[in-house]
C-alpha positions in Angstrom: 18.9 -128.9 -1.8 17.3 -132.3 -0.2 14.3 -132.7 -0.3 12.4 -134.4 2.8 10.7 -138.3 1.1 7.1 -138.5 0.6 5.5 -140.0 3.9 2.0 -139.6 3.1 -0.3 -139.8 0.4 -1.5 -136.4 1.5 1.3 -134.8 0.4 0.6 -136.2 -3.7 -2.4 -134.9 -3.0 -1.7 -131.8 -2.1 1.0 -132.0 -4.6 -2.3 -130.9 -7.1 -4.1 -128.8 -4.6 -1.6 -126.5 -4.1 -0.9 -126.1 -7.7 -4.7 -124.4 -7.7 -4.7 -120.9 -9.0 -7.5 -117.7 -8.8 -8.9 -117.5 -12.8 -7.2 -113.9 -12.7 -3.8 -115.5 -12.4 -4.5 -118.2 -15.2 -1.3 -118.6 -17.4 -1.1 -120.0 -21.0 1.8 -122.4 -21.5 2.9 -123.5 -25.2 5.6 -126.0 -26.0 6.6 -127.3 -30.0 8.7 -129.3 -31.5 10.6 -129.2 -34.7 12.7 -131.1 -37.3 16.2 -130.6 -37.9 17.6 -131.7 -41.3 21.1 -131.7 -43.1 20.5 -129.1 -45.8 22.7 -131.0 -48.2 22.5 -134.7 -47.5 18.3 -133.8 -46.3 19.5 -136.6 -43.8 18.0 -135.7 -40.2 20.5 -134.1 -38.2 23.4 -135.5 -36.0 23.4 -135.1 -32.3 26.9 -133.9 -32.7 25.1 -130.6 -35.0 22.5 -130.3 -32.6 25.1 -130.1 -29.9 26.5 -127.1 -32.0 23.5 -125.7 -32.2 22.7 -125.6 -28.8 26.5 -124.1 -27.9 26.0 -121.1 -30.4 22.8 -120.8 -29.1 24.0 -120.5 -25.4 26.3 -117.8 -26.5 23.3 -115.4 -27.2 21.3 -116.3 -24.3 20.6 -118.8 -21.8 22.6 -121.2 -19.7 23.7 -124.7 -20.9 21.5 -128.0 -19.7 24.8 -130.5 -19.5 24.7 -134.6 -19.0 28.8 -134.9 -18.7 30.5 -133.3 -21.6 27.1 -132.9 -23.6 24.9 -129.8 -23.8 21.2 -131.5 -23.9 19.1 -127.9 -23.6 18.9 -124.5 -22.3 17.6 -122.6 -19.4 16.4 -119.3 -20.9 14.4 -117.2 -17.9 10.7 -119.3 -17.6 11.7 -121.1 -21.0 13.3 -123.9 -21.8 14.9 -125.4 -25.1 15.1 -129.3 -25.3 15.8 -132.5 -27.3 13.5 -134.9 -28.1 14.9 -138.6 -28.6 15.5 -138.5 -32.3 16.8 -134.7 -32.0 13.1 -133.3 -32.5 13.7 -129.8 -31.2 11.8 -128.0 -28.6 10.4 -124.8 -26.6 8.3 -125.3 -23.7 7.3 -121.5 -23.1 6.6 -119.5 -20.5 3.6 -119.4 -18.3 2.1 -116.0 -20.0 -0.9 -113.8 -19.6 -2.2 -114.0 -23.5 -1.9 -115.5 -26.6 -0.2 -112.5 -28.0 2.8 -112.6 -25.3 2.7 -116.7 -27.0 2.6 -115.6 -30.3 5.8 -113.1 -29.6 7.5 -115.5 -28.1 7.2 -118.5 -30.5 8.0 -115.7 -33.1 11.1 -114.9 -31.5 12.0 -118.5 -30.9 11.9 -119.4 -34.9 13.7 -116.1 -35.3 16.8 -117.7 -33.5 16.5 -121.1 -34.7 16.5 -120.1 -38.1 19.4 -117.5 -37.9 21.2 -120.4 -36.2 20.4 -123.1 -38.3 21.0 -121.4 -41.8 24.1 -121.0 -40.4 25.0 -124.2 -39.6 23.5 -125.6 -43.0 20.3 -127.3 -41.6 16.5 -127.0 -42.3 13.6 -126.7 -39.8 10.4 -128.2 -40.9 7.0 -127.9 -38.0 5.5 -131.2 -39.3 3.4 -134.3 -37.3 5.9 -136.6 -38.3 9.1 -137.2 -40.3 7.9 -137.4 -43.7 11.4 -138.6 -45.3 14.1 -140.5 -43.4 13.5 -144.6 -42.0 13.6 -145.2 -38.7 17.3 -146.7 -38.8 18.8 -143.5 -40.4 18.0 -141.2 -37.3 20.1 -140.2 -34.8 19.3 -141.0 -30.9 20.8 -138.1 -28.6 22.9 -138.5 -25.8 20.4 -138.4 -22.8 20.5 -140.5 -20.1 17.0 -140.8 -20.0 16.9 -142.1 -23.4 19.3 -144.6 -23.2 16.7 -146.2 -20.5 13.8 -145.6 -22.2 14.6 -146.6 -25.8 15.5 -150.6 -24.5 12.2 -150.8 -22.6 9.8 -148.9 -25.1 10.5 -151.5 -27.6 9.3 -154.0 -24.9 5.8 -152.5 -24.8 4.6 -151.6 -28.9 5.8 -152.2 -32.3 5.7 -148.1 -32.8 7.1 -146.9 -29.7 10.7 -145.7 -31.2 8.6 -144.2 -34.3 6.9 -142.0 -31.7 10.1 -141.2 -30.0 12.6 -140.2 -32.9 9.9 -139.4 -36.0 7.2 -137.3 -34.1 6.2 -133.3 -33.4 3.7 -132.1 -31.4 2.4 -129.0 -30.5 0.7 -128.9 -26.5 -0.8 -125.8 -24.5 -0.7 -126.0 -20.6 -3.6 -124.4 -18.8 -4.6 -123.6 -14.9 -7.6 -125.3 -12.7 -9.0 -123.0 -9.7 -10.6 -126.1 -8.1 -10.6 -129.7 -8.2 -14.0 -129.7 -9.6 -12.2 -127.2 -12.0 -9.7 -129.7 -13.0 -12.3 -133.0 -13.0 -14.5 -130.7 -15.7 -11.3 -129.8 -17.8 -9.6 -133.0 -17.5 -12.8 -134.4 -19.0 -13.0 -131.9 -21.5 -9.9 -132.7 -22.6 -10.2 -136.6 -22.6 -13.3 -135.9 -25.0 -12.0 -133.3 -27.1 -8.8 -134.5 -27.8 -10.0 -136.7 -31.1 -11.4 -133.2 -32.6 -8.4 -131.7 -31.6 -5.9 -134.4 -33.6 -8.3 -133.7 -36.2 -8.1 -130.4 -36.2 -4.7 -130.1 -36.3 -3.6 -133.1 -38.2 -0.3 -132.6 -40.5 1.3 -135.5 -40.8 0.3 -137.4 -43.7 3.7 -137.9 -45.5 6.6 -140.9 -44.5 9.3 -142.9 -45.6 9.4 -140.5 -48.7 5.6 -140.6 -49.7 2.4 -140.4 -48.7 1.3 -142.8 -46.0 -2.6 -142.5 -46.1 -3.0 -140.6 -42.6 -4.3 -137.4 -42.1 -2.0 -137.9 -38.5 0.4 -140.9 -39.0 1.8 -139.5 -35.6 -1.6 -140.4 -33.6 -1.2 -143.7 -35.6 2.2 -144.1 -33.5 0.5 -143.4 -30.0 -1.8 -146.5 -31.0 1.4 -148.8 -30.5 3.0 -147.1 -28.1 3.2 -148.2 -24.5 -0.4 -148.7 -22.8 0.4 -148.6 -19.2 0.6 -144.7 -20.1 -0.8 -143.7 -23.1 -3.6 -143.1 -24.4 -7.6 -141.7 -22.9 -8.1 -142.0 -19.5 -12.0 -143.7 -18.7 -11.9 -143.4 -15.1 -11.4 -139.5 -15.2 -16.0 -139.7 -16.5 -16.1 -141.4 -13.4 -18.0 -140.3 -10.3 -15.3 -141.6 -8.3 -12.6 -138.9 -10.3 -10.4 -136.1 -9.0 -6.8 -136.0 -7.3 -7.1 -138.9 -5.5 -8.4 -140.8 -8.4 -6.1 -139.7 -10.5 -2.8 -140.3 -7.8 -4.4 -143.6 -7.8 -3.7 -144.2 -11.3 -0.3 -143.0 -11.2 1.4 -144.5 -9.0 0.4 -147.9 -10.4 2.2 -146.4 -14.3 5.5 -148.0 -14.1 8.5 -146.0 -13.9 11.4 -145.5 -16.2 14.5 -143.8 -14.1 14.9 -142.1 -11.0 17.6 -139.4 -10.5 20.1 -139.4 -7.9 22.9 -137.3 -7.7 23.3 -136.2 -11.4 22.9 -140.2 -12.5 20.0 -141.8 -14.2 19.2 -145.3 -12.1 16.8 -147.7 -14.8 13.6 -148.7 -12.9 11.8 -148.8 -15.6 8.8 -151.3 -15.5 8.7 -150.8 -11.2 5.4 -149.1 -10.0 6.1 -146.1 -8.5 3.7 -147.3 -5.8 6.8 -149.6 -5.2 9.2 -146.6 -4.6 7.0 -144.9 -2.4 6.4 -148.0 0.1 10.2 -147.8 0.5 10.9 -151.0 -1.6 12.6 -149.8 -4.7 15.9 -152.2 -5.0 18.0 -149.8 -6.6 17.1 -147.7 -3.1 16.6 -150.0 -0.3 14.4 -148.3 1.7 14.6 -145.1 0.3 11.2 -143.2 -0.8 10.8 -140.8 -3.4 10.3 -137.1 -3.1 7.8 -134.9 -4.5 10.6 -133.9 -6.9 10.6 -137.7 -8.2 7.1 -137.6 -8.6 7.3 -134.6 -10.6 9.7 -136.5 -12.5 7.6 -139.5 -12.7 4.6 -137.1 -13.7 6.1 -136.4 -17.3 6.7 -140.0 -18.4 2.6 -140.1 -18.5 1.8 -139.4 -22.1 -1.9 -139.9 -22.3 -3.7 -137.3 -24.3 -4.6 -135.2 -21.8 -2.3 -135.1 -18.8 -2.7 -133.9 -15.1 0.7 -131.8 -13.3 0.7 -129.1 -11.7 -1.4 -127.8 -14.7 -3.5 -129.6 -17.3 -1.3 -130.5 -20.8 -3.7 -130.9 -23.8 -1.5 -133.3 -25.6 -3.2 -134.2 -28.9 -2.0 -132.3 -32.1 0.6 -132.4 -34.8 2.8 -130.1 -35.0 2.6 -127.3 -38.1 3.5 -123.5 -39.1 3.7 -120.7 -36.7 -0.3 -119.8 -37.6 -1.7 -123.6 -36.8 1.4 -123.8 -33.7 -0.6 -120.4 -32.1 -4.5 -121.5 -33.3 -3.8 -125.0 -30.6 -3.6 -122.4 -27.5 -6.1 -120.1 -28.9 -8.5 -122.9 -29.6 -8.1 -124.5 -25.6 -7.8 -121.1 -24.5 -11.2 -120.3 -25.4 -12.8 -123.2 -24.6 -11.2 -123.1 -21.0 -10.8 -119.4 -19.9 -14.2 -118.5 -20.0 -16.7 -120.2 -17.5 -19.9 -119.5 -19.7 -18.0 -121.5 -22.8 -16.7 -124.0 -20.2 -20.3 -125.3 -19.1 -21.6 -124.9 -22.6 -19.0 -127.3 -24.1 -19.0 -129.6 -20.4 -22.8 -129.8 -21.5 -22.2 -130.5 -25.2 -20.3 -133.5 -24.1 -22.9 -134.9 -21.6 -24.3 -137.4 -24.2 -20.4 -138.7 -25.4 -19.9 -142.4 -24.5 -16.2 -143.4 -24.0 -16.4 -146.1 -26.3 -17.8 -143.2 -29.0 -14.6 -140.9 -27.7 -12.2 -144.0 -28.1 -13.6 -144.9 -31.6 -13.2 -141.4 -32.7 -9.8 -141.4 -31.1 -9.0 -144.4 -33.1 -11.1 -143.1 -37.0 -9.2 -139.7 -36.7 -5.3 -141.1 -37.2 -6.4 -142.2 -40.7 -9.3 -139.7 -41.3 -8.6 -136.6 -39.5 -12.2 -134.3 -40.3 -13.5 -136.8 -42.9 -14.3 -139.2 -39.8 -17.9 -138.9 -38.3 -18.9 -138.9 -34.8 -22.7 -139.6 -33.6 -23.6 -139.3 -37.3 -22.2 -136.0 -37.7 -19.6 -134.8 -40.2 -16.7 -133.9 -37.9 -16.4 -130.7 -40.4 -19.1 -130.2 -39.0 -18.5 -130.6 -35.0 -15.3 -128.6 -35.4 -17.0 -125.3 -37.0 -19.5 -125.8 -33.7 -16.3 -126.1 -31.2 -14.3 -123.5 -32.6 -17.1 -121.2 -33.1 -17.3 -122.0 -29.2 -13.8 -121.1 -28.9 -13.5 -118.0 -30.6 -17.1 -116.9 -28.0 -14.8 -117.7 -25.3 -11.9 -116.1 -26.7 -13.9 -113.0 -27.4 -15.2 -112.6 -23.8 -11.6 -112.1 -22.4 -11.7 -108.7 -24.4 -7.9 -109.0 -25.6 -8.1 -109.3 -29.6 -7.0 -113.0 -29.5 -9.6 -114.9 -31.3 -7.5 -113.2 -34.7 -5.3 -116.8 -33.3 -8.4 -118.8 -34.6 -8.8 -118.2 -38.4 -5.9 -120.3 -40.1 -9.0 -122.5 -38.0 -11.9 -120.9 -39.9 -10.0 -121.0 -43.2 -9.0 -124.8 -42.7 -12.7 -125.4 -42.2 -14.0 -123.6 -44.7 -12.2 -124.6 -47.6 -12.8 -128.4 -46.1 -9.1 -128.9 -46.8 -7.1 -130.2 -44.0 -3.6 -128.8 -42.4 -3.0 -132.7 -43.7 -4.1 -131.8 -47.0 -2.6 -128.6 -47.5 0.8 -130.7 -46.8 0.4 -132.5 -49.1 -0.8 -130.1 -52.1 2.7 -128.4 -51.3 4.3 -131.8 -51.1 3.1 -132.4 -54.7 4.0 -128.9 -55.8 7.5 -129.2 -54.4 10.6 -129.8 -57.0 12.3 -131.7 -54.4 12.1 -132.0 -51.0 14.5 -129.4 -50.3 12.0 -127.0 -51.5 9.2 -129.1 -49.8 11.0 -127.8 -46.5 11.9 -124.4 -47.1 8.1 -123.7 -48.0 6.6 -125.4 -44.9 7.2 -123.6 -42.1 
């Protein structure tokens, strides 16, 4: 299908407006990312296994994602399984009604994987960051994208390829009813976000060893590009909502546009550029709303507005911590009475406090302070809030929250409990096996 080129800014904003949904049709969204290694060699595995992977996979369920010859994902129903740039491994879920549809459906995910992978003689470790292999001993996959991105990330910070090829994550996508909606949970978010990579920080291992993070990951996002990375000041503005935000965007530069099946490198170009018709690799041509969809997801900031809001922050870890991330934003979000208390908790945040956080938490996870305050400390408060929140919607789910409650209680970290098993471990093999 063609679609018709974007004429007006209007239609951007109404890009967001329309995307507004009744809080009785609010979805929960949950994408992760894994490691693939080479069970013998422990090496990370090749883009020609993953492309194995991915054909037995499509055999059991789900139609092939192909760039020429190569299978780069899978369509299953709402889900979708996809490569990262160094092979990192990923589900983004289905827009579902609770946490325990999520928890079912990550569950039946690793199921897969793991039957799959055993097979095929690799490992899957749930980890922040790649705690073994260098940077030159990964594998890039055969993406177009990727083949655009990887030349110009090095152009804009020392740590951009680390982020791309030796980082996991862990996000949770969530609906806005309003544009006031969206300004109070985009700022939420923007404030949050430092507890959060605290909270779930797990990757404290690399290169073999330990590295001296709590999330080494976060550490990566510091030198990664900054035209569209990191927190967002404008969005405490008075001045912020769709229009701000559109603003913002079109001024990020842009990587690729699609045409036809083919990848055409833009990257650097403001999109503002494409939509005023002066794009060179399209004389004349403007985009359409299905480019700036596309343009949309090469925003990695840590909290990031689409058609819903992606809370991007947290390492990636076992199937309890992977399900605690949507249960924790879940409750925070969901419930209106939780959603003013913690919009008023973070009246008194400066940006530069939030951004000094932001910045302690990489190296320091819950042993950072914030406003004098143990961060141990702020995260029993928040969670606590959560689990109210999670409470009120009457569905059992706040059970998601306690590998939370535990991790607080016994003051040791997801980071430090990695590590404890890291030191435990025989060999790495082991290491990996115990993990997930």
């Amino acid at each position: 299908m063609i679609l018709p080129p974007i004429e007006k800014k209007e239609e951007l904003f109404n890009f967001f407006k329309n995307a507004e949904t009744s809080q009785a049709n609010y979805r929960i969204g949950t994408e992760h990312e894994v490691f693939l290694f080479d069970a013998k060699s422990l090496k990370r595995a090749t883009a020609d296994q993953i492309q194995i992977l991915l054909d037995q996979w499509s055999k059991i369920e789900g139609i092939p994602v192909k760039e020429g010859k190569n299978t780069v994902g899978l369509k299953i129903e709402d889900r979708t399984l996809s490569l990262e740039p160094g092979g990192q491994f990923e589900l983004s879920g289905a827009p579902l009604e609770n946490l325990h549809e999520t928890f079912k459906e990550i569950e039946g995910h690793q199921k897969t994987l793991l039957h799959l992978a055993n097979g095929l003689g690799l490992l899957v470790l749930p980890l922040g960051a790649d705690p073994f292999t260098q940077l030159a001993d990964r594998s890039w996959m055969r993406k177009e994208r990727y083949k655009i991105m990887r030349p110009y990330m090095a152009t804009k910070g020392a740590l951009g390829h680390e982020m791309m090829t030796g980082s996991c994550t862990v996000q949770v996508n969530l609906d806005f009813k309003s544009e006031r909606d969206m300004i109070r949970k985009m700022r939420i978010g923007i404030a949050l976000q430092p507890l959060a990579t605290a909270l779930f920080a797990n990757s404290p291992l690399s290169k073999g060893g330990i590295n001296g993070y709590q999330s080494i990951r976060r550490a990566f996002w510091e030198e990664t590009d900054p035209d569209r990375c990191g927190l967002l000041d404008f969005v405490f503005e008075d001045t912020f909502g769709y229009e701000r935000y559109i603003e913002y965007a079109i001024n990020v530069p842009l990587y690729f546009v699609r045409r036809k099946g083919r990848y055409l490198n833009v990257a650097g170009i403001p999109f503002k550029t494409f939509l005023e018709g002066n794009l060179e690799a399209l004389p004349g041509e403007k985009p359409t709303l299905q480019d700036w969809d596309d343009h949309l997801t090469t925003i990695f900031t840590e909290a990031r507005l689409k058609r819903f809001i992606e809370m991007r922050g947290a390492d990636s870890g076992s199937t309890p911590q992977l399900m605690s991330l949507p249960g924790f934003w879940t409750g925070l979000l969901y419930d209106d009475t939780i959603l003013q208390r913690i919009y008023d908790l973070i009246q008194t945040w400066q940006v530069r406090e939030i951004k000094d956080l932001s910045s302690q938490v990489a190296r320091k996870g819950l042993y950072a302070s914030f406003q004098g305050e143990s961060l141990w400390d702020l995260a029993y408060e928040v969670v606590s809030l959560s689990q109210e929140g999670l409470r009120s919607r009457n569905r059992e789910e706040e059970v998601y929250l306690q590998p939370l409650f535990d991790m607080l209680d016994s003051k040791k970290s997801f980071a430090d409990q990695t590590l404890e098993a890291f030191r435990k471990a025989q060999n790495p093999s082991t290491f990996i096996k115990n993990i997930l």
